[in-house]
DOVOSE-812651 format. One line per 5 residues: number of its first residue (from 1); their letters; for each residue z, y, x of C-alpha. Coordinates in steps of 0.2 Angstrom, whole numbers, always signed. Layout:
<rs>
NUM) a) Z Y X  ... $
</rs>
This chain:
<rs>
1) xxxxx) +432 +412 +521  +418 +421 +513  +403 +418 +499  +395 +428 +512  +399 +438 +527 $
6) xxxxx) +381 +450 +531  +378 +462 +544  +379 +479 +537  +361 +484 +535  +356 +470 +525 $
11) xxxxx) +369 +471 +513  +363 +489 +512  +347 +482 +507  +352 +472 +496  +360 +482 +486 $
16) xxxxx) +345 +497 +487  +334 +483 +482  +346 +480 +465  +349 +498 +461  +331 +499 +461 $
21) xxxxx) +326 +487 +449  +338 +492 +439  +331 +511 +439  +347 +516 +447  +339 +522 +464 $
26) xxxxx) +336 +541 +458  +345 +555 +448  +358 +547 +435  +352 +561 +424  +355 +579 +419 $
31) xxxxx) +362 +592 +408  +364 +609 +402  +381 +619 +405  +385 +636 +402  +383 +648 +415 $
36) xxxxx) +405 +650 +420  +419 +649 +433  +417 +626 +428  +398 +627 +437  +405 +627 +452 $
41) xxxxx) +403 +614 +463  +390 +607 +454  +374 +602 +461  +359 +608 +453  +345 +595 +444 $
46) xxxxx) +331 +611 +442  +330 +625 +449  +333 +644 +444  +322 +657 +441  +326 +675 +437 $
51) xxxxx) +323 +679 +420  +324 +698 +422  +326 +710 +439  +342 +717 +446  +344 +730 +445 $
56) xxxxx) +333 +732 +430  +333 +749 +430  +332 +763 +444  +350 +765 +450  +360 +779 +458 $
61) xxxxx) +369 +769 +474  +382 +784 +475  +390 +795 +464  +381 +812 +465  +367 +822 +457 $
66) xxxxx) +350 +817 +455  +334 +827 +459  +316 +825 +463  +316 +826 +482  +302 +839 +484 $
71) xxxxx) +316 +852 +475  +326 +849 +493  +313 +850 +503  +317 +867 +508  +335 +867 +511 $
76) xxxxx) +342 +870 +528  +359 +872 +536  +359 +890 +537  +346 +894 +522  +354 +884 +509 $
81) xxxxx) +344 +882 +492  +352 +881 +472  +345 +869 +460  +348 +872 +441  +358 +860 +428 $
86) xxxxx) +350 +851 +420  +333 +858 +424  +335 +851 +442  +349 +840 +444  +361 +828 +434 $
91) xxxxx) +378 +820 +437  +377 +801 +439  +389 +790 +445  +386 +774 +456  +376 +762 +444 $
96) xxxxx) +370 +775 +431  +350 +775 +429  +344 +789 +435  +335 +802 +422  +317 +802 +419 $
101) xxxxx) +308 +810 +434  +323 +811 +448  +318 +801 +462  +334 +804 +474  +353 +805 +474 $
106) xxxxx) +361 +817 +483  +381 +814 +486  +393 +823 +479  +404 +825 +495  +385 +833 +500 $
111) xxxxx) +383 +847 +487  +393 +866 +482  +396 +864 +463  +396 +882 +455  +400 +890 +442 $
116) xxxxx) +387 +901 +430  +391 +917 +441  +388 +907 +456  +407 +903 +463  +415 +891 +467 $
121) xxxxx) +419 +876 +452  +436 +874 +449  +442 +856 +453  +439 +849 +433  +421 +854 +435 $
126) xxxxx) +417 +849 +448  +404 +837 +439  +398 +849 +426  +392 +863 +436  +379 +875 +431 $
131) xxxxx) +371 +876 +451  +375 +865 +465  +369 +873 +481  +362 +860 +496  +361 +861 +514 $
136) xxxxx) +349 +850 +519  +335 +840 +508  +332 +822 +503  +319 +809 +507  +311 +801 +488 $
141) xxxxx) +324 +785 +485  +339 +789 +495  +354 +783 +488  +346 +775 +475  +346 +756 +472 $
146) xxxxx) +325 +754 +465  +322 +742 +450  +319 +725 +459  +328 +730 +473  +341 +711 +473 $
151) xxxxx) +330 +700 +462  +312 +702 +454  +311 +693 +436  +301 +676 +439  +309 +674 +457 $
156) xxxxx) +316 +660 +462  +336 +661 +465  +342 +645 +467  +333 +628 +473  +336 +611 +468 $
161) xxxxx) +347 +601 +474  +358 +617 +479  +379 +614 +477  +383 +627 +466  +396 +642 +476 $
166) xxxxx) +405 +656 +468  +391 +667 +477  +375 +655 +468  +386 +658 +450  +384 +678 +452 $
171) xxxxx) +366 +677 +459  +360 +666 +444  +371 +679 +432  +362 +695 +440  +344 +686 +436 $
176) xxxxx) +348 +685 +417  +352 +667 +419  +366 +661 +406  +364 +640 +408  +361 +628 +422 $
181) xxxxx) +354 +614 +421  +363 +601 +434  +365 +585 +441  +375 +573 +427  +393 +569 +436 $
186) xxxxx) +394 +550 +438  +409 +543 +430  +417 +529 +441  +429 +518 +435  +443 +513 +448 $
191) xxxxx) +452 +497 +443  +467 +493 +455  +473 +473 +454  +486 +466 +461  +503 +457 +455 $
196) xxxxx) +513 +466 +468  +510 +485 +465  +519 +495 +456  +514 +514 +452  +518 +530 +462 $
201) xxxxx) +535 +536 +458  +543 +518 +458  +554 +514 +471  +545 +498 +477  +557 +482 +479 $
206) xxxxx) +556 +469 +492  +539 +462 +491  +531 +476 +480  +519 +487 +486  +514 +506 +480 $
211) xxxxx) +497 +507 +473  +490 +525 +480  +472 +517 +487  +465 +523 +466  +471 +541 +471 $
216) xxxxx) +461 +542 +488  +448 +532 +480  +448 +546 +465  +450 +560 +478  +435 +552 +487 $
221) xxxxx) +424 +552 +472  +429 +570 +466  +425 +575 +482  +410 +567 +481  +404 +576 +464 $
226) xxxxx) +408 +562 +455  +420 +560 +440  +433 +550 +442  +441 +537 +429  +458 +527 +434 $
231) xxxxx) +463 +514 +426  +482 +504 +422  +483 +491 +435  +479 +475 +431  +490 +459 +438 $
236) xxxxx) +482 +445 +449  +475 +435 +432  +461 +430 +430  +456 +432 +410  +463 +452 +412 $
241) xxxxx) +453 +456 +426  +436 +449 +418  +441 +460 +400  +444 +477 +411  +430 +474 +423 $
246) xxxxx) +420 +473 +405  +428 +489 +397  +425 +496 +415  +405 +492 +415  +405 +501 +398 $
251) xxxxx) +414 +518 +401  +407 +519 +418  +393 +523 +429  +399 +515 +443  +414 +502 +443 $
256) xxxxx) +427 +500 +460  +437 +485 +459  +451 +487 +472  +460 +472 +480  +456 +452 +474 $
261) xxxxx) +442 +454 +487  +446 +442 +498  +448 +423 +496  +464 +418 +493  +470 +408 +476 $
266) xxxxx) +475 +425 +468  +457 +434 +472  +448 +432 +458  +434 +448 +462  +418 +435 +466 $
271) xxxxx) +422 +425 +454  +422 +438 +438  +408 +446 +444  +396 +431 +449  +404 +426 +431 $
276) xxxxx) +399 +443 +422  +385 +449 +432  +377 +447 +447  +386 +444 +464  +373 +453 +479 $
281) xxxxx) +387 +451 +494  +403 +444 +495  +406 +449 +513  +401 +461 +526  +403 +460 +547 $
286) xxxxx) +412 +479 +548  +429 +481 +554  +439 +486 +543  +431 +481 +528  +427 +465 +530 $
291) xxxxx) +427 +457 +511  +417 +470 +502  +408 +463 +487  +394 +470 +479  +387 +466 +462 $
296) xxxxx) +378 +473 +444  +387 +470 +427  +377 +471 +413  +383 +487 +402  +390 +484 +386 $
301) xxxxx) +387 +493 +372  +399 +493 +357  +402 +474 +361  +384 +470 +367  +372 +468 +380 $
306) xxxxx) +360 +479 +382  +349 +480 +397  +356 +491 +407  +367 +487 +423  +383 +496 +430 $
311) xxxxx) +385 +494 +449  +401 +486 +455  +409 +487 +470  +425 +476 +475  +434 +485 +489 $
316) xxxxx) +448 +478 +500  +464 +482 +497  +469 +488 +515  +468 +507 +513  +459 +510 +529 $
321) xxxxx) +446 +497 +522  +445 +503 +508  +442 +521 +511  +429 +517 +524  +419 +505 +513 $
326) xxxxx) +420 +521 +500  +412 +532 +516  +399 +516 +517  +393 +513 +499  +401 +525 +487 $
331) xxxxx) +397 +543 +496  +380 +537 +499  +376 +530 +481  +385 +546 +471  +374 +558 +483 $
336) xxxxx) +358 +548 +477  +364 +551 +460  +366 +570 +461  +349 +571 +469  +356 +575 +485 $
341) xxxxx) +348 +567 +503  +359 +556 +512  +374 +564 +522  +372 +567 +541  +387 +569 +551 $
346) xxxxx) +389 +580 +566  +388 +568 +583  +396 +574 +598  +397 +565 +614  +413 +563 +620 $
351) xxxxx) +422 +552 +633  +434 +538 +629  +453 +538 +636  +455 +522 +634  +449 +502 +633 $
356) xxxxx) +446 +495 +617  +440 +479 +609  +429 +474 +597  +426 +459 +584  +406 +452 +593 $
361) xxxxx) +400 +450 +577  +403 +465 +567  +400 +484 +566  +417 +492 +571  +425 +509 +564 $
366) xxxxx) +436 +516 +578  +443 +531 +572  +448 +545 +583  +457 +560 +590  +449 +572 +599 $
371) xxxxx) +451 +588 +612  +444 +596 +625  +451 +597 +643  +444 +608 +658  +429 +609 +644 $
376) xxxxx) +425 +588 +644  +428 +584 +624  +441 +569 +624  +441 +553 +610  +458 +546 +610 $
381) xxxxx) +459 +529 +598  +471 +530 +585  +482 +515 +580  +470 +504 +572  +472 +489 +557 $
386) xxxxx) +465 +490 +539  +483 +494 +532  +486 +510 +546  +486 +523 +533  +488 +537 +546 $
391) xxxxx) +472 +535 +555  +464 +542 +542  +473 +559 +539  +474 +558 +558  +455 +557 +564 $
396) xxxxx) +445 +568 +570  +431 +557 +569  +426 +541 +570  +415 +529 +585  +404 +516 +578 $
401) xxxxx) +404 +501 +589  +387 +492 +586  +387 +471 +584  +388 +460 +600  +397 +476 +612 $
406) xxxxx) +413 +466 +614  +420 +482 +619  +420 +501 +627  +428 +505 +645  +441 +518 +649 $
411) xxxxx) +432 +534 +652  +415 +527 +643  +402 +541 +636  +404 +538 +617  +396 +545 +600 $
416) xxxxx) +408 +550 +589  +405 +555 +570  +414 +571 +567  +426 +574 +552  +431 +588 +557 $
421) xxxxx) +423 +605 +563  +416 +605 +581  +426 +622 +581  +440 +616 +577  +441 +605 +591 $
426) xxxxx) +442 +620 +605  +457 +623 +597  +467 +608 +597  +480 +602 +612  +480 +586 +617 $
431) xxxxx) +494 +578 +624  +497 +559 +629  +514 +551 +634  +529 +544 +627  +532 +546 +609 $
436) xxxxx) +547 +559 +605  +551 +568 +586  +552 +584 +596  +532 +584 +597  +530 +582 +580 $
441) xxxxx) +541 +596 +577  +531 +605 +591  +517 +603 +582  +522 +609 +564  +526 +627 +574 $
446) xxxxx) +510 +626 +582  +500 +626 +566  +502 +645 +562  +495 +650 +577  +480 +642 +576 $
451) xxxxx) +483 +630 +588  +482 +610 +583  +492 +597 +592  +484 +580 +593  +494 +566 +600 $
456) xxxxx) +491 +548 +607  +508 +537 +610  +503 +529 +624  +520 +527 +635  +526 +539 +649 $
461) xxxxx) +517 +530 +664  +500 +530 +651  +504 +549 +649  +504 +552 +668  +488 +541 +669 $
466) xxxxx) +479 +550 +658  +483 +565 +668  +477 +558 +682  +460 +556 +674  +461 +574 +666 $
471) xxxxx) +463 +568 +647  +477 +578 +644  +485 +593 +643  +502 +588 +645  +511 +572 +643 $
476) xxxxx) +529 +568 +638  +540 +558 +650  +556 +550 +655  +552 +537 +667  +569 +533 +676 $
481) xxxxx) +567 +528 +693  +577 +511 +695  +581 +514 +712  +588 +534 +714  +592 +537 +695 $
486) xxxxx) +579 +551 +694  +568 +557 +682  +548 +558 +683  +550 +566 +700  +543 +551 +710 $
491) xxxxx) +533 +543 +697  +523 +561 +697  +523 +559 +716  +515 +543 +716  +503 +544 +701 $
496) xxxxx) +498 +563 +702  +495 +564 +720  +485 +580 +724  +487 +586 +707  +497 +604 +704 $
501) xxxxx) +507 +600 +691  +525 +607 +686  +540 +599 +676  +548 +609 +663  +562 +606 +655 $
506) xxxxx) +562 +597 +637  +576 +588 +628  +592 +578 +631  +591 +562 +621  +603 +548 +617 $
511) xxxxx) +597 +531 +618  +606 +515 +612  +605 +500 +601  +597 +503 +583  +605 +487 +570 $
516) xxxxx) +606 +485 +553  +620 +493 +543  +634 +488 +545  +629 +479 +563  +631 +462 +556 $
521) xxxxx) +630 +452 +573  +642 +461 +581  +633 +471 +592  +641 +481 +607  +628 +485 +620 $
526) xxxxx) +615 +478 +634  +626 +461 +639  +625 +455 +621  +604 +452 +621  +607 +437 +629 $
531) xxxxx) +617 +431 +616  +605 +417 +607  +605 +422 +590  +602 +440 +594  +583 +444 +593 $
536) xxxxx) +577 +459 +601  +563 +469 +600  +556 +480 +616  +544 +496 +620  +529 +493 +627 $
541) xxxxx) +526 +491 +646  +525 +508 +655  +535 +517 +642  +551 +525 +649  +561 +517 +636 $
546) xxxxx) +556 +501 +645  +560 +507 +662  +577 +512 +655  +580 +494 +650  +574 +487 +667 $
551) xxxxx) +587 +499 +674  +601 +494 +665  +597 +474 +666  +594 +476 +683  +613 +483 +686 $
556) xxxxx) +617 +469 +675  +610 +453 +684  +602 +449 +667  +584 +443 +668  +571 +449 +656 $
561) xxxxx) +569 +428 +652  +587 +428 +645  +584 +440 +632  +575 +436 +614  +561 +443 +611 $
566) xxxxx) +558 +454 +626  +539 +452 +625  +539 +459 +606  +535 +476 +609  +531 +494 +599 $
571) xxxxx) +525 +507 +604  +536 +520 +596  +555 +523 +592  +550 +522 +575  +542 +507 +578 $
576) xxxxx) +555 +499 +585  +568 +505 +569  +555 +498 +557  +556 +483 +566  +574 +481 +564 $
581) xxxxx) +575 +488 +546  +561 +474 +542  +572 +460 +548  +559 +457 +563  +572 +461 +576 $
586) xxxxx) +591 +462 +575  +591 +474 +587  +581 +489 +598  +582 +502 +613  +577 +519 +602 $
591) xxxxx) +581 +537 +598  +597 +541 +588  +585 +549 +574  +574 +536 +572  +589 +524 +566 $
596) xxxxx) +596 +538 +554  +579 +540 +548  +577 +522 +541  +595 +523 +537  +601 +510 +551 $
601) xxxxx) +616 +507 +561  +615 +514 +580  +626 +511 +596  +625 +525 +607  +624 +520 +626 $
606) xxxxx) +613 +533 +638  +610 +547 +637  +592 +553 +646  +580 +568 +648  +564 +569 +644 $
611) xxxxx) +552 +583 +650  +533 +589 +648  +522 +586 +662  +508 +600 +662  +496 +601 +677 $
616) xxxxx) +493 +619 +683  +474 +620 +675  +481 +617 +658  +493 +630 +662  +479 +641 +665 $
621) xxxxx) +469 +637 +648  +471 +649 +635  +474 +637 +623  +490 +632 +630  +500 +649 +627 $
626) xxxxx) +506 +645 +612  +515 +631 +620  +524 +643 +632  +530 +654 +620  +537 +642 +610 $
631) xxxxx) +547 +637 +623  +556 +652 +624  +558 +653 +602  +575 +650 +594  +568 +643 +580 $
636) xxxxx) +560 +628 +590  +576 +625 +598  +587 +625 +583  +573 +613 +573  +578 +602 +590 $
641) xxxxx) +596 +603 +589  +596 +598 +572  +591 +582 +575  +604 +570 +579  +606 +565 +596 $
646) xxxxx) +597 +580 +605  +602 +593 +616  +590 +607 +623  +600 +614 +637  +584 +615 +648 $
651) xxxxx) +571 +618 +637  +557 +629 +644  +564 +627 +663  +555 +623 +677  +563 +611 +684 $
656) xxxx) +548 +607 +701  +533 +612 +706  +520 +600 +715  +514 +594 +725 $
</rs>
């Protein structure tokens, strides 16, 4: 399917080996800006040397009088001594140089100022005294700030290399410094392709797409230090993409050519640039990511060749590919631009909640969640795919999955690549469990506190697993018991056994059938999925939505054969509205909300309670409290009630304790 399809390393090398022949391997080059509030952020090409000290003069630290010490020498509590104005002493103010021979400041809250006849100064003359009287004396150079005292002319303030902050700006200003001399910002053309997109702003129709990878890509390279430059998007044809590709290479530094990577008939990225240039990879074994190309255009100069080169880089079009393929190549290539080392991430060790697999042959990106319960640090895998969007703004960080590991276990020691800070893990919640909108909510009114709520959807019974395990701090559930009617209550029993845990109160949900506006097929309730032309889509094994179903099949005598599409399952309510809103499905067991939400139809048919499980240590962690007392806050609940379909008549309760 590919020209080429490289493990990672090499097609590093490769591409190190053409950036260095084409002198491209080192600082893109430099320039002089003006010393302002626009320098910062940038990274400096040379380094900056004082020009002349600060202070450069003697300077009073405090307002007060200067004196030459050995005039105070004498003073005492009880024999207190008069100097003279200004024979002995002189007003200054903080920062005024101190007169010619004074070597000391004495504060004013420190001195009697007095009149000519030797009383008291009225308040207005207070700073023009004839006499001030002291009561204790002053070592040479107190309260004075020496010549030299921050930064010695010739010193060096600022190194190499350095990303200029607000504080670097006003360090290079106090040494005289007026211009920098900094890293050159590489200027990266991002070129988006594809017949189907349309720009942001544009309600996209039925088989359109909205183009946003340029703007994470732009974000990327701005983030970077580089200087991004996003152009029109071009439609799948071939001749257009070879003339912008062209301008491209001769505006640019460094071109990205989103989408067209693969090898379909409308993927014409190889071709244009073996065509214009020269083609190093076209395909890479990393997951996501896989059709990377990698290339060098030759730089046009008003309509010529000259014999310069512009790297290219064609990058997937699935966001998630096409960010991580700008962590690959485009971080690391800007940073060796700006004269900076290459980047290293923070590692933490951390244990793996669940099994995952992995492609044999490639490198794989597994993004992450992470927490820490009863002080072990918890990775939790995010939904994965090249086109999840979410993974990204979710993670935490990311697992790298070497070539030939087929795989991690359940409760694996992983490394993780952290995105975010290490310190901002000990502050997160992590709960597992069935997915409900009152979480989300949950976690919008923990944010202030500064508290994070991370969460995995991974099904009542995988909630009650994981706190079985200790991966949780609480877990959502409404597992209905097919045989009593009850909720959680023997589930807990059977899956938690010699575990303290207590079962609050949450939410009343109603649950029925999500269809199409309008409910085209007629649909009334649970006896009409065994119709034939109804095709249905289902929750995931272990959910409680799942369990709900089996309930009411069971009553029904209807086996889970007779119904269509019983083994299509999502793992979300959400999920299982965009499956009917797609036209996947005709019909799903979800959430009233999640049908109004994607503007669908929805037959009301149970109603059902869902409650957190918390175990009794994470009751004890501080970094639960927050929970509680949102339990207790009117603003929480009405957030809940607004929502259709919710009631909150037990929010907070404690509705057992066990074992």
């Amino acid at each position: 399917m590919y020209l080429q399809d490289i493990p990672l390393h090499q097609a590093k090398d490769r591409f190190a080996e053409a950036l260095k022949n084409a002198h491209l391997d080192g600082l893109l080059g430099a320039e002089r800006i003006p010393l302002n509030e626009e320098a910062v952020g940038r990274i400096l090409a040379e380094s900056v040397v004082a020009t002349h000290c600060s202070p450069h003069f003697n300077a009073s630290a405090m307002d007060g009088f200067a004196v030459k010490a050995e005039d105070t020498i004498a003073a005492a509590l009880n024999q207190p001594i008069l100097l003279s104005l200004p024979r002995q002493a002189n007003y200054v103010d903080t920062g005024d140089p101190l007169p010619e021979g004074a070597n000391a400041v004495i504060p004013i809250e420190n001195v009697e100022s007095l009149q000519a006849d030797q009383t008291i100064c009225p308040a207005d003359m207070v700073r023009k005294p004839a006499f001030i009287r002291i009561r204790s004396g002053v070592t040479p150079w107190s309260h004075v700030r020496p010549m030299g005292e921050d930064i010695i002319a010739s010193q060096l303030i600022l190194a190499a290399g350095q990303r200029l902050s607000p504080a670097d700006l006003g360090a290079a200003a106090a040494g005289g410094v007026s211009t920098l001399i900094v890293a050159k910002k590489p200027v990266v053309g991002i070129l988006p392709t594809g017949t189907e997109l349309v720009k942001i702003g544009i309600n996209p129709k039925c088989g359109e797409l909205t183009e946003f990878n340029s703007v994470v890509l732009a974000a990327q390279v701005i983030d970077w230090g580089g200087e991004p430059k996003r152009y029109p998007i071009t439609v799948d044809d071939y001749p257009a993409i070879c003339e912008h590709l062209r301008t491209a290479a001769s505006e640019c530094d460094l071109v990205l050519i989103n989408a067209g990577s693969s090898a379909g008939s409308e993927d014409f990225t190889s071709r244009a640039v073996e065509e214009l240039g020269d083609l190093l990879v076209h395909g890479i074994a990393v997951r996501p990511g896989h059709p990377v190309i990698l290339g060098m255009l030759p730089k046009l100069k008003k309509g010529e060749e000259t014999s310069a080169w512009v790297p290219v880089i064609g990058v997937p079009g699935y966001p998630v590919s096409a960010a991580l393929t700008g962590e690959i190549f485009v971080q690391s290539l800007l940073r060796q631009w700006l004269g900076l080392q290459e980047i290293i991430y923070e590692t933490v060790e951390a244990t793996l909640t669940r099994k995952v697999a992995s492609p044999a042959g490639d490198d794989d990106y597994l993004r992450v969640v992470l927490g820490y319960v009863q002080n072990k640090l918890l990775a939790a895998p995010l939904s994965r795919g090249a086109g999840v969007t979410t993974s990204l703004s979710k993670a935490d960080g990311v697992i790298i999955i070497p070539r030939m590991i087929q795989g991690l276990e359940a409760g694996e020691k992983v490394a993780v690549q952290l995105y975010k800070s290490a310190e901002t893990l000990r502050h997160t919640i992590l709960t597992i469990g069935s997915h409900d909108l009152t979480i989300d909510i949950l976690a919008q009114f923990l944010s202030p506190s500064g508290k994070r709520l991370v969460s995995a959807n991974a099904g009542s019974l995988g909630g009650l697993m994981a706190l079985q395990r200790h991966e949780a701090h609480f877990a959502g559930s409404h597992l209905l018991d097919i045989d009593t009617g009850e909720y959680n209550l023997s589930y807990i029993r059977k899956y938690l056994k010699g575990i303290p845990v207590r079962l609050f109160g949450w939410v009343e949900r109603i649950q029925g059938l999500v269809v199409p506006r309008g409910n085209p097929k007629h649909i009334k309730g649970i006896a009409d999925l065994t119709r034939e032309e109804i095709r249905f889509v289902n929750r995931q094994r272990g959910s409680g939505t799942r369990n709900l179903l089996d309930y009411w099949i069971k009553q029904l005598a209807i086996l889970p054969d007779q119904i269509k599409g019983y083994d299509q399952e999502e793992y979300t309510h959400l999920g299982v509205s965009a499956a009917v809103a797609s036209g996947r499905a005709d019909c799903g067991l979800a959430i009233e909300a999640s049908a109004q939400i994607l503007d669908l139809d929805f037959i009301p048919l149970f109603e059902e309670t869902y409650q957190l499980v918390i175990p009794e240590s994470s009751i004890a962690d501080p970094v639960m409290k927050p929970i509680f007392d949102l339990m207790n806050d009117e603003r929480l609940r009405n957030a809940i009630l607004a929502l259709p379909g919710y009631k909150t008549n037990h929010l907070g309760e404690t509705v057992a304790v066990l074992p």
